[in-house]
DRENDO-1510 file (C-alpha; in Angstrom, 1 decimal, always signed):
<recs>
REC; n; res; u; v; w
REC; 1; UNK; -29.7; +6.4; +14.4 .
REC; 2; UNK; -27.7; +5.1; +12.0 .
REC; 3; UNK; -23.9; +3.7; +13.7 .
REC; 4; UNK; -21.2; +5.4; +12.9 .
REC; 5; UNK; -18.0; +2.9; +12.5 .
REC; 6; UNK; -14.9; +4.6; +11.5 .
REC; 7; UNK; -12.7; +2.4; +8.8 .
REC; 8; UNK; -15.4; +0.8; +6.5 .
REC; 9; UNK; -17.2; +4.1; +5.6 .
REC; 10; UNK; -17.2; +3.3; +2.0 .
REC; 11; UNK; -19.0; +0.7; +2.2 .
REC; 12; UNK; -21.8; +2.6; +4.3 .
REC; 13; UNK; -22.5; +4.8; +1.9 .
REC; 14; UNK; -22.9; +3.0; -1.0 .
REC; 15; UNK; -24.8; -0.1; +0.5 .
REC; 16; UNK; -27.1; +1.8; +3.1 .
REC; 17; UNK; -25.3; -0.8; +6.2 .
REC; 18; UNK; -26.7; -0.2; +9.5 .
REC; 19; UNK; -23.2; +2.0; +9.9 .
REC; 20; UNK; -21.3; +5.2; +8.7 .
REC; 21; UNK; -17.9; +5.0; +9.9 .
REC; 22; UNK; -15.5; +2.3; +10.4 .
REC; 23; UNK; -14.1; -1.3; +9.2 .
REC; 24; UNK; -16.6; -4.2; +9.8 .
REC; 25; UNK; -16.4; -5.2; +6.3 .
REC; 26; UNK; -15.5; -8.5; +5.2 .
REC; 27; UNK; -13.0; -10.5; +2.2 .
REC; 28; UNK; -13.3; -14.3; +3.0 .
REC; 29; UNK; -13.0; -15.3; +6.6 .
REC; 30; UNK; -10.1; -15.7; +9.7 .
REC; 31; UNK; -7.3; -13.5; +10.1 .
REC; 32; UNK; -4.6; -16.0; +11.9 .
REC; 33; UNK; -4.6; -14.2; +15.7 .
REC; 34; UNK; -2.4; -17.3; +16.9 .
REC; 35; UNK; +0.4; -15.0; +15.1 .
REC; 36; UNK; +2.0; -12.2; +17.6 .
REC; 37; UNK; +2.3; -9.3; +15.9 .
REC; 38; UNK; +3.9; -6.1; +16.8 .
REC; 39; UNK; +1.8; -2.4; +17.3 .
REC; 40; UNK; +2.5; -0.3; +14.4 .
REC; 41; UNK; +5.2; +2.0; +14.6 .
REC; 42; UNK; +4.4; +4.8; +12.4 .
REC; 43; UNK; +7.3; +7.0; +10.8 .
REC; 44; UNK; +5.4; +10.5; +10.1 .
REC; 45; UNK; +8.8; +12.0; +7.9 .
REC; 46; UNK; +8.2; +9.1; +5.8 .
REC; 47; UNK; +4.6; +10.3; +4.2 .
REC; 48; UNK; +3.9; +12.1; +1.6 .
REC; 49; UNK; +1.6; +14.4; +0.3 .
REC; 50; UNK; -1.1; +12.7; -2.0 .
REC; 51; UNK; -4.6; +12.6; -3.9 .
REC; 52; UNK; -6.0; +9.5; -5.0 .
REC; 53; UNK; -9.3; +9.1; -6.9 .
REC; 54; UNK; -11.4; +5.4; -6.4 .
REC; 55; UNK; -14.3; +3.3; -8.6 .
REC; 56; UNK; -16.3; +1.9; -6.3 .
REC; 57; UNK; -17.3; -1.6; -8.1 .
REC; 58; UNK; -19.8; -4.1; -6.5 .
REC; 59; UNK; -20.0; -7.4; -7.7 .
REC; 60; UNK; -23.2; -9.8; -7.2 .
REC; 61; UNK; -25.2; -12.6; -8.6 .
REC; 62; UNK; -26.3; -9.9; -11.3 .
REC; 63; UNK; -23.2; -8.9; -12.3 .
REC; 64; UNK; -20.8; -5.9; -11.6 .
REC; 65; UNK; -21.8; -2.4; -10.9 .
REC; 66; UNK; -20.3; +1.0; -10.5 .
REC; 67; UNK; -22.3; +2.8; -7.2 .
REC; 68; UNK; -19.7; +5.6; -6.0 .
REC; 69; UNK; -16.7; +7.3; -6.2 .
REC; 70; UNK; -14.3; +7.6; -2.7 .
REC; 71; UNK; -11.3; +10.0; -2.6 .
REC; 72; UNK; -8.4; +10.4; -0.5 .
REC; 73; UNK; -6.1; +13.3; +0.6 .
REC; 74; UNK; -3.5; +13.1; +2.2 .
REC; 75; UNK; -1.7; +17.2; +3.1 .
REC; 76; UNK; +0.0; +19.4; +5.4 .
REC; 77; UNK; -1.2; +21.3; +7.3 .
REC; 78; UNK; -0.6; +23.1; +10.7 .
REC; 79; UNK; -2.5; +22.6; +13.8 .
REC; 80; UNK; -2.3; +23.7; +17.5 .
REC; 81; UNK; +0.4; +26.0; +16.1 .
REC; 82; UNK; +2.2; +22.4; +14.8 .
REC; 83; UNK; +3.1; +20.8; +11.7 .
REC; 84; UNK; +0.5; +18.2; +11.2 .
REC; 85; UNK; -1.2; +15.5; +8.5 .
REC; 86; UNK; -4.4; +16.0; +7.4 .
REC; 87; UNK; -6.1; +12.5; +6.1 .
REC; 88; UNK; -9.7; +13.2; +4.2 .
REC; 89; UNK; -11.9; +11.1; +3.0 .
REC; 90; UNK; -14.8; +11.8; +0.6 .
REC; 91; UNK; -17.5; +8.9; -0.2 .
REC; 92; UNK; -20.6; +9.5; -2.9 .
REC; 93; UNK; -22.8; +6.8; -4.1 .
REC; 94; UNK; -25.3; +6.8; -7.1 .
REC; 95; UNK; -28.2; +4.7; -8.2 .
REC; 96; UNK; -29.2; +2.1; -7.5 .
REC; 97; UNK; -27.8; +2.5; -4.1 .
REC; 98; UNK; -28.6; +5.6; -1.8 .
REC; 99; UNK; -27.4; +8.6; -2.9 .
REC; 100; UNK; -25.6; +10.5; -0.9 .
REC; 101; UNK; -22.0; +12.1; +0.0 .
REC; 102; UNK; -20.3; +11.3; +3.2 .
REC; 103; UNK; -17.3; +12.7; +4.5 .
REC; 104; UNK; -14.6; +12.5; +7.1 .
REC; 105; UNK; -11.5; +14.5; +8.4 .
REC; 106; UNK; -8.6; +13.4; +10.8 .
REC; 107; UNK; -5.3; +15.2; +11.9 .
REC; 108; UNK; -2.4; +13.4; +12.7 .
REC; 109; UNK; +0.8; +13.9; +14.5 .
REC; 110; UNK; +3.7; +14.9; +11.9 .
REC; 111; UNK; +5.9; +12.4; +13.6 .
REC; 112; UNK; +4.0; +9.6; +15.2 .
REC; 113; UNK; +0.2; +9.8; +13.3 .
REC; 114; UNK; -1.2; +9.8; +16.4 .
REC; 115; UNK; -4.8; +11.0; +15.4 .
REC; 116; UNK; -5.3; +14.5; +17.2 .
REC; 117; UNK; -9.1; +15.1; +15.9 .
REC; 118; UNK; -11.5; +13.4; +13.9 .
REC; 119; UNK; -14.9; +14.9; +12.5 .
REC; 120; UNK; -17.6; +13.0; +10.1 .
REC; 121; UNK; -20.3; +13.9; +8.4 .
REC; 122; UNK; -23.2; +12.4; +6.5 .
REC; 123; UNK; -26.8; +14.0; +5.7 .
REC; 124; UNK; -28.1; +15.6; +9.5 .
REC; 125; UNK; -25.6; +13.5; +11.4 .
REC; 126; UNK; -22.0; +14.8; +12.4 .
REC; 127; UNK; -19.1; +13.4; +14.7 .
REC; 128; UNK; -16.7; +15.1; +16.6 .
REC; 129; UNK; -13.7; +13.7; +18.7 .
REC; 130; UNK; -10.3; +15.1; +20.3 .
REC; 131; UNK; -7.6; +12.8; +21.2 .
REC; 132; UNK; -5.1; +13.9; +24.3 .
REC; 133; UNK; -2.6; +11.4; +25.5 .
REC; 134; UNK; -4.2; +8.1; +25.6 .
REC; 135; UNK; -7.7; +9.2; +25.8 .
REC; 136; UNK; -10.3; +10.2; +23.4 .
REC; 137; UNK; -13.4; +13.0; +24.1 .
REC; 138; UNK; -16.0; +12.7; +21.3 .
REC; 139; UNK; -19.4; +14.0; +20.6 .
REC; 140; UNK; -22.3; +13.3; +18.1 .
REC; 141; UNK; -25.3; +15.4; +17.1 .
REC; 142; UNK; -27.9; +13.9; +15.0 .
REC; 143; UNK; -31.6; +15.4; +13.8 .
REC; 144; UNK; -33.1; +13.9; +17.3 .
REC; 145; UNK; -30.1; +13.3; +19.9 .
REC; 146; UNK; -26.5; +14.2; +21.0 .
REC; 147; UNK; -23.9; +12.2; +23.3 .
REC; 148; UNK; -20.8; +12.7; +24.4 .
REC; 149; UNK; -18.1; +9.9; +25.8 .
REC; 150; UNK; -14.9; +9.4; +26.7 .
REC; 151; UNK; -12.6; +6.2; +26.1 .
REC; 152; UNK; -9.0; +5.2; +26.6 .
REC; 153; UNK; -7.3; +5.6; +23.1 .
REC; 154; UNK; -3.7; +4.1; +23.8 .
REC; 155; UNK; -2.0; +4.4; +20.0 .
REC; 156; UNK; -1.8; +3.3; +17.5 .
REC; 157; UNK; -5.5; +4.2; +16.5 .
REC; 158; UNK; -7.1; +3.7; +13.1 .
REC; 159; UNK; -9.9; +6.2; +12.6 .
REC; 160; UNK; -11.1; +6.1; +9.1 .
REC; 161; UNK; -10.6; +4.0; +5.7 .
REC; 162; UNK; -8.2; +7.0; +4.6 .
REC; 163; UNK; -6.1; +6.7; +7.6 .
REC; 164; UNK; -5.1; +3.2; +7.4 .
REC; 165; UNK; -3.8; +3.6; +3.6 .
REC; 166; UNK; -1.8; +6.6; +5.2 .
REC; 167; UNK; -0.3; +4.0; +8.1 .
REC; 168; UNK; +0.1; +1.6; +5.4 .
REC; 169; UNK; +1.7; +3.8; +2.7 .
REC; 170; UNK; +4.7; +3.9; +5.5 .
REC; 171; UNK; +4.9; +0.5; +6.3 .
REC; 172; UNK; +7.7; -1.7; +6.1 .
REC; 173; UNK; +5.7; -4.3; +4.4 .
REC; 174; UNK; +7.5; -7.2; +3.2 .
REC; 175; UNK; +6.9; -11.3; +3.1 .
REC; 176; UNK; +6.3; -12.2; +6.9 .
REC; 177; UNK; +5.3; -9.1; +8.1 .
REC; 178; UNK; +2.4; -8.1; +10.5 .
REC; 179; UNK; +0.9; -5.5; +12.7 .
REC; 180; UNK; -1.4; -5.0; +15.4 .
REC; 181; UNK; -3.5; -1.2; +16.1 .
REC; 182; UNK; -6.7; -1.1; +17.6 .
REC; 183; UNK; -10.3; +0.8; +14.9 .
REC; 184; UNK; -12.1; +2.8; +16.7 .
REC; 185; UNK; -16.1; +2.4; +16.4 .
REC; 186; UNK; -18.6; +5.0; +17.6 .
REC; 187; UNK; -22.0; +5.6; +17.7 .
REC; 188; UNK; -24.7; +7.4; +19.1 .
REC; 189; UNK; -24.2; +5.4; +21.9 .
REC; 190; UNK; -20.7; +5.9; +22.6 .
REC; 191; UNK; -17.2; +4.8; +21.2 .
REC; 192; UNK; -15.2; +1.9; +21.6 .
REC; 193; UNK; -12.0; +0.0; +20.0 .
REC; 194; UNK; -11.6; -3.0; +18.7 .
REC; 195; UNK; -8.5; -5.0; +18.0 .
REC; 196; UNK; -7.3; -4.9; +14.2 .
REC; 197; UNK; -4.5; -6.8; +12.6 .
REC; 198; UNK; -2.8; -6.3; +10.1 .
REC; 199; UNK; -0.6; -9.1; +7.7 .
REC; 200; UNK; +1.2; -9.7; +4.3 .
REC; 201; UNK; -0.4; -12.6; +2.9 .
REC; 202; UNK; +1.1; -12.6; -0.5 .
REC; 203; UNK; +2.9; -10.2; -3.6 .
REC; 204; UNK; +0.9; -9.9; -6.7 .
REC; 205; UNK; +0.6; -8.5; -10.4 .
REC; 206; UNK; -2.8; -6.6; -10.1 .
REC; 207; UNK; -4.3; -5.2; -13.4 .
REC; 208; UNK; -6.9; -2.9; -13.2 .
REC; 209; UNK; -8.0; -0.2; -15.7 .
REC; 210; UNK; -5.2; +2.2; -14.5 .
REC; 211; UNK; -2.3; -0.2; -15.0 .
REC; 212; UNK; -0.2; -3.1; -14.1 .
REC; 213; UNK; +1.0; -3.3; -10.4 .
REC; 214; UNK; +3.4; -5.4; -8.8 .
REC; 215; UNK; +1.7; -5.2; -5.2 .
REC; 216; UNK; +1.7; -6.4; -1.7 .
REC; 217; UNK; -1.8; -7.5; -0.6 .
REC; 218; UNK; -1.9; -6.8; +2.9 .
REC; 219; UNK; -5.3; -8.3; +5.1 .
REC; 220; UNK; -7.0; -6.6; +7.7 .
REC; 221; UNK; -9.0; -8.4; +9.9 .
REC; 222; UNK; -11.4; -6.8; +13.1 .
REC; 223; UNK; -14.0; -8.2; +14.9 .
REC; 224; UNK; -14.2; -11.7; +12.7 .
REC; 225; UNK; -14.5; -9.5; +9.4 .
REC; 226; UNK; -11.5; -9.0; +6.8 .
REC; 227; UNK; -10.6; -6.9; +3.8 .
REC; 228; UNK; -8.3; -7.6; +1.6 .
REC; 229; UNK; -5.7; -4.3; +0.6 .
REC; 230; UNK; -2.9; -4.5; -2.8 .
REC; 231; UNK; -0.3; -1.4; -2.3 .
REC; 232; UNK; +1.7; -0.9; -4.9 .
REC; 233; UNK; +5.1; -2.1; -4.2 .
REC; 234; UNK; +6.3; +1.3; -6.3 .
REC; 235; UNK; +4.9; +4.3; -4.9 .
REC; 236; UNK; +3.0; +2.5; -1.7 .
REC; 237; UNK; -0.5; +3.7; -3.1 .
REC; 238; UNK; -3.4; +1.5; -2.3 .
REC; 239; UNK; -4.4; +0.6; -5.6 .
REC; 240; UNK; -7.5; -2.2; -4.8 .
REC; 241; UNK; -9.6; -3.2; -1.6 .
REC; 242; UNK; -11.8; -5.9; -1.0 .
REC; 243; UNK; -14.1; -7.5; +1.1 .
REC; 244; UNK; -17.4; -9.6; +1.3 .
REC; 245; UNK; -19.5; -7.3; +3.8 .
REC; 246; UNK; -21.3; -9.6; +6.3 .
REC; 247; UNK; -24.7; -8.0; +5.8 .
REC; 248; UNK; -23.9; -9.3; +1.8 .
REC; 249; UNK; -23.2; -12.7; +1.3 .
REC; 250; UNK; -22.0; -13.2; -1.8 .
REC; 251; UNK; -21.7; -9.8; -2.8 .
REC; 252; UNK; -17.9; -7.9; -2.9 .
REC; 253; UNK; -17.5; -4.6; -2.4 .
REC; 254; UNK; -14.0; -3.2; -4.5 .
REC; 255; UNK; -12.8; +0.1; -4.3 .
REC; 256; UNK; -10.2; +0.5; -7.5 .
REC; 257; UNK; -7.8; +3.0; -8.2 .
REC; 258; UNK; -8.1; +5.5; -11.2 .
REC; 259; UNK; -6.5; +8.3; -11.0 .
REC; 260; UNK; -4.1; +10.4; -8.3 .
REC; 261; UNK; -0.6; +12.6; -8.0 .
</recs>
């Protein structure tokens, strides 16, 4: 059974990684953990409504190739009778990688983006977890299993790639600045968290084929792996990932921005 980690999931798709959910995906090496950074605060009134369209590019010793597509919305809705966010996530991959669609759904709290339920899906598999308080109940059927668990989820949680440009689209990023949540990972097996942080490492003019952006490029680092993120300094859109997946070496994995209201 293929794992299911919950941040990375683009990546999954498109390069057939032994995982379908979550962030162990790499851009060069060593967050700096000697630096005390505080949980993320999230303001909920401060996000907006969007849809953003992504090229996923992948770059290797024979050259650069386009393998997928991975959309983001970010909406209202309403849930246990409550004003809510709901954060989805849509992955397809073509030739000469698997191809396949993946997808993945998580509400949030309108104020805090507390995640409230998460669901996944990819071919026979599917993922199911509710959050209450500071614990997390989850399920997963595949063609020839099912478990359950249950896990201490203290917030802030990151539960999918879509998620964490919603958290970061509210940031107060700036020169110096850094945060700590914790990803969850699940898998047939069972569910865990694991430590991310999150850092400002430099501004920068990023061109890509949609325009010129003057950008913060924020790292993300969990488990010894890294991606690097550029959010436009305008609108707070993420408008370029990267990362060096550890299965890959010498191989980068972009996802690039090109098109969204």
């Amino acid at each position: 059974m293929k794992q299911f980690l919950l941040v990375t999931a683009i990546i999954c798709a498109v390069l057939q990684a032994p995982v379908l959910r979550a962030q162990d995906g790499a851009v060069p090496r060593a967050a700096d953990s000697s630096v005390a950074a505080q949980p993320l605060r999230p303001d909920g009134s401060r996000l907006q409504p969007r849809a953003m369209l992504y090229d996923v590019l992948v770059t290797g010793d024979s050259g650069t190739q386009h393998v997928g597509w991975y959309t983001v919305w970010i909406y209202d809705v309403t849930f246990a009778g409550r004003p809510a966010w709901e954060v989805s996530d849509r992955r397809e991959s073509h030739a000469p990688f698997a191809v396949r669609v993946t997808r993945d759904s998580v509400i949030l709290g309108r104020d805090d983006l507390a995640p409230l339920r998460w669901e996944a899906s990819a071919a026979a598999s599917r993922f199911v977890t509710a959050f209450s308080g500071d614990s997390a109940y989850g399920g997963a059927t595949g063609p020839a299993a099912r478990s359950t668990f249950t896990i201490a989820a203290p917030a802030p949680i990151v539960t999918s790639e879509g998620s964490l440009d919603a958290l970061l689209q509210i940031a107060p990023l700036g020169a110096g600045w850094s945060a700590s949540a914790s990803m969850l990972v699940a898998d047939m097996a069972g569910a865990r968290l694991l430590p991310l942080h999150l850092a400002v490492v430099r501004e920068e003019a990023v061109a890509i084929p949609s325009g010129q952006f003057e950008a913060w490029v924020v790292r993300a680092a969990a488990n010894g792996s890294e991606r690097l993120i550029w959010i436009d300094k305008a609108t707070r859109v993420v408008v370029k990932t990267s990362e060096v997946p550890p299965h890959m070496p010498g191989t980068t994995v972009e996802r690039i921005l090109v098109g969204g209201r």
